[in-house]
C-alpha positions in Angstrom: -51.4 83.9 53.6 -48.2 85.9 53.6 -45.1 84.0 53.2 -41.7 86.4 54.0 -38.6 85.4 52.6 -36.0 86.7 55.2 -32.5 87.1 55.1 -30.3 86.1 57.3 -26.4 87.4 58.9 -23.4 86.2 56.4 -21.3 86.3 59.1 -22.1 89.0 61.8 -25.2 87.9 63.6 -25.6 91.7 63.9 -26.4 92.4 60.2 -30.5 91.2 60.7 -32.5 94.1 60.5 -35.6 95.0 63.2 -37.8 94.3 60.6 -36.8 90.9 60.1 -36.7 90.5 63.6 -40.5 91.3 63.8 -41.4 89.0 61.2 -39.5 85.9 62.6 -41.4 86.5 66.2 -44.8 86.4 64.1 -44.4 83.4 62.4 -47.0 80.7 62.3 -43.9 78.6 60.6 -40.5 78.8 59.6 -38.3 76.9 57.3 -34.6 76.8 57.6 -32.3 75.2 55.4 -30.2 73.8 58.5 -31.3 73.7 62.2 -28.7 74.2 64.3 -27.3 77.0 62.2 -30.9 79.2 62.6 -30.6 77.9 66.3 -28.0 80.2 66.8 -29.2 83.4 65.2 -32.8 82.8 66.9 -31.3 82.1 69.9 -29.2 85.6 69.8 -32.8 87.4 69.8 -34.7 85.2 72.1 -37.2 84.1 69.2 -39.1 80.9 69.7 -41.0 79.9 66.3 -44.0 78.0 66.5 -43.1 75.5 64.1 -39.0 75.0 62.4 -39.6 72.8 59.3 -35.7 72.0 57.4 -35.7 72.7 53.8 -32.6 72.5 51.4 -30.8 71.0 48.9 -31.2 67.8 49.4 -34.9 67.7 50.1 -37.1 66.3 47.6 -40.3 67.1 45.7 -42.0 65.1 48.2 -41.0 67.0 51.0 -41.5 70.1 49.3 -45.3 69.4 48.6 -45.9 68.3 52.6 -44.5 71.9 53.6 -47.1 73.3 50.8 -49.8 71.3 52.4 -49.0 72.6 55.8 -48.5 76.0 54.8 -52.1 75.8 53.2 -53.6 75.9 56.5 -51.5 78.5 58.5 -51.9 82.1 58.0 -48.2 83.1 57.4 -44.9 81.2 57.1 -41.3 82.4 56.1 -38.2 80.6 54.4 -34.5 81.9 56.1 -31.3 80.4 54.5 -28.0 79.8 56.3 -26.1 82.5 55.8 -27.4 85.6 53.2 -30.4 85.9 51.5 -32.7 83.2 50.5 -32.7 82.4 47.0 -29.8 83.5 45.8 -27.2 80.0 45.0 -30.0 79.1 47.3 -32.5 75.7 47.0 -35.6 78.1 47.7 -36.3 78.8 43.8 -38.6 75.7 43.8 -40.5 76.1 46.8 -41.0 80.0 46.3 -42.1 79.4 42.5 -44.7 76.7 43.8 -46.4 79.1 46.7 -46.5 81.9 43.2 -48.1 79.3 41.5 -50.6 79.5 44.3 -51.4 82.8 44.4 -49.5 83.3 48.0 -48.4 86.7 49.1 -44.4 86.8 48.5 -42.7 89.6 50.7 -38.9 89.6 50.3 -37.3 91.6 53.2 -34.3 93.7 52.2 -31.0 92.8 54.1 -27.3 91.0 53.9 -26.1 89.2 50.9 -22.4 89.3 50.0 -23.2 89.6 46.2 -24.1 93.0 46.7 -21.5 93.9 49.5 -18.8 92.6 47.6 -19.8 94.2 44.3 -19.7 98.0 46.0 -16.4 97.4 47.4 -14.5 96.1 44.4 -14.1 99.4 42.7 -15.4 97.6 39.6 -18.4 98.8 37.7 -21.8 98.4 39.5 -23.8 99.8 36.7 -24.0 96.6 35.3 -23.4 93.4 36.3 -24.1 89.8 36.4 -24.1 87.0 39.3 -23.2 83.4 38.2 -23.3 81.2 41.4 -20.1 79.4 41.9 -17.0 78.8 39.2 -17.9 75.8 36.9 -16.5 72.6 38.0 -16.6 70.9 34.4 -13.7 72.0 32.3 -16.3 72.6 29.2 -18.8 74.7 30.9 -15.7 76.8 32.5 -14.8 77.6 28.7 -18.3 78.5 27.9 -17.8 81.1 31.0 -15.0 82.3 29.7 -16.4 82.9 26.1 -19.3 85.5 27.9 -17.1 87.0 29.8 -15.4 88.7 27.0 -18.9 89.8 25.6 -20.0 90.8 28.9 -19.7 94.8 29.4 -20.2 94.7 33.4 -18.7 93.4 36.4 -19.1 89.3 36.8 -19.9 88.4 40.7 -18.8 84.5 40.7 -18.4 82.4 44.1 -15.6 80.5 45.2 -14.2 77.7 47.5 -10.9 77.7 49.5 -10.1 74.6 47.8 -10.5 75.8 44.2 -9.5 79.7 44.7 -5.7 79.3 43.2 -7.1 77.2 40.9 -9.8 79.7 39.8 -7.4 82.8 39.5 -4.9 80.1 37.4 -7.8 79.6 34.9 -8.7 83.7 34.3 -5.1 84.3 34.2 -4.3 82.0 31.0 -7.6 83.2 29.4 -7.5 87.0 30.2 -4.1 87.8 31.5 -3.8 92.0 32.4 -7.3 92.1 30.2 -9.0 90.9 33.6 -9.4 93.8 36.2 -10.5 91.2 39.5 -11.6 91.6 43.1 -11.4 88.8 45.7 -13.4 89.5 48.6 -12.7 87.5 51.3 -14.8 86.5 54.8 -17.2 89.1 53.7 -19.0 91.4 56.9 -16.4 88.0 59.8 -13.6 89.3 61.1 -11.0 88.1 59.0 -12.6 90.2 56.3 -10.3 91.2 53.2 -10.4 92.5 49.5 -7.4 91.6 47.3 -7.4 93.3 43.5 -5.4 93.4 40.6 -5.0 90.9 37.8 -5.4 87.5 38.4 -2.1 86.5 38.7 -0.8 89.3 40.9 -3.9 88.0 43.5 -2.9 84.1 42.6 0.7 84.9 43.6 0.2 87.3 46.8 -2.2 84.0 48.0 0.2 81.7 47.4 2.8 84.1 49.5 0.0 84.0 51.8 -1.0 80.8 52.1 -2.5 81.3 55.8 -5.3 83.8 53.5 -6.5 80.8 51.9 -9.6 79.9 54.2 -13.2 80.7 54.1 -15.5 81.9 51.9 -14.4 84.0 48.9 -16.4 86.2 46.2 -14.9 86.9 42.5 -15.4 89.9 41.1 -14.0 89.7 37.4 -14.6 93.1 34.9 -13.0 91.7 31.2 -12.2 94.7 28.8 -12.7 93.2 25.3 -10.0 93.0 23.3 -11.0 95.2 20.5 -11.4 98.0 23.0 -8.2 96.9 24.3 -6.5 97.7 20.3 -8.0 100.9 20.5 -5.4 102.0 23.4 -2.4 99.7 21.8 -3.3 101.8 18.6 -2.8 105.1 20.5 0.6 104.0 21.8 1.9 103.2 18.3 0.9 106.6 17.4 2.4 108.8 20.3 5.9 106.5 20.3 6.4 105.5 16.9 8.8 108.3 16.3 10.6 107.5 19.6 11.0 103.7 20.2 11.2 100.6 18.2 8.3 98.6 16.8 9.3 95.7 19.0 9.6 98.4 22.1 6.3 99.8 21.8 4.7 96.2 21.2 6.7 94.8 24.5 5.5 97.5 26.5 1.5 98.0 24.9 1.2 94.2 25.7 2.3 94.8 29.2 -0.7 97.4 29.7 -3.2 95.7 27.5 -2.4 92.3 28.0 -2.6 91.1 24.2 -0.1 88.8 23.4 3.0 90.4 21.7 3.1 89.2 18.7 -0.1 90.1 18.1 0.3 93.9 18.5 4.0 93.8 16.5 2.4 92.0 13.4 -0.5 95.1 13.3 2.3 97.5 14.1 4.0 95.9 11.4 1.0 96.3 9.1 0.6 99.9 10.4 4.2 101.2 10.0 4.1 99.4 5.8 0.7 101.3 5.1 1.9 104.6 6.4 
């Protein structure tokens, strides 16, 4: 048995690919995580499935072993989320691990997911990078986040809700201030499509200005420079303008680029300028 997970548009029913097309036309069965939703994308291509089973998060192990037991019999069968690929912040994991566990033929077809579109528009680093799911809700595991993302040398991908968005950007701006270089992308692939970057509070703020902005579906794209590296440029200030401005000048205007507090950068200015 061949079992196809196939993506599915994020938002422009004409981001499915022939190929996944094809396969859908073949099936012996498909399961959707909503209906009415794959109603409309299979109704755009005039493809009539066999057999539409729903599968999602609020299915249980129950229901996951009768679609098993059904798929047993049938030659080929093929999972399609809502919107994106299946999988990813996805409820397939389970069901997909369990048909592995079987020795079923997996094939993943290639095609739209907003983690990747999202990440090559940010103009942050796509050599390396990470994808979380969305923001923690719990205040604890939102400081663990916080923690990695200083230790992380990549790009973070992190989704988001209109309701929590301000709040989101609030949170990276009191832990990272101008140390956070950030990409909102907005209604990825719709037609309200947007990117907003900057620091977190220069996107909070043009939001808030724009409050009309704050609806749909929104991706995060946060790059943290460590602070250490972050010294390492404050440092080379001290050196070029030490002769020209004011210890408390050159800290006021190093902690404006690297966004270390102040204080901070006087008191090793301080330590600098006794030393020398």
């Amino acid at each position: 048995m061949n079992f196809y997970i196939i993506p599915s548009p994020i938002g422009n029913l004409d981001d499915i690919t022939i190929r996944s097309i094809q396969v859908l036309r073949e099936l012996d069965i498909l399961i959707v995580e909503n209906k009415e939703k794959a109603k409309i994308i299979l109704k755009k291509y005039d493809i009539k499935p066999q057999n539409i089973i729903t599968y999602n998060d609020k299915s249980s192990d129950k229901d996951r072993k009768k679609i098993i037991n059904l798929l047993k019999k049938l030659s080929s069968g093929g999972i399609m989320s809502e919107a994106g690929t299946p999988l990813i912040s996805d409820p397939g994991f389970k069901l997909i691990n369990d048909l592995i566990n079987l020795k079923i033929k997996i094939i993943p077809l290639p095609g739209a997911t907003s983690v990747i579109s999202s990440l090559v528009a940010s103009g942050l680093p796509t050599d390396h990078f990470q994808f979380i799911g969305f923001f923690p809700r719990i205040n604890k595991d939102a400081e663990s986040l916080s923690e990695s993302l200083l230790k992380f040398d990549g790009t973070t991908i992190i989704f988001e809700s209109p309701k929590r968005i301000i709040g989101t950007l609030n949170f990276l701006d009191q832990k990272f201030g101008n140390l956070a270089e950030v990409c909102v992308a907005k209604e990825i692939t719709k037609m309200h499509e947007n990117f907003f970057r900057g620091t977190p509070k220069e996107i909070e703020q043009f939001l808030l200005k724009n409050k009309d902005l704050i609806k749909g579906e929104f991706v995060i794209l946060i790059k943290v420079t460590n602070k250490d590296e972050s010294f390492i440029l404050a440092d080379k200030m001290y050196h070029k303008l030490s002769s020209k401005l004011s210890l408390k000048d050159i800290a006021k205007v190093a902690s404006e680029v690297t966004g270390i507090n102040k204080n901070k950068i006087y008191k090793r200015f301080l330590s600098f300028s006794k030393n020398s």
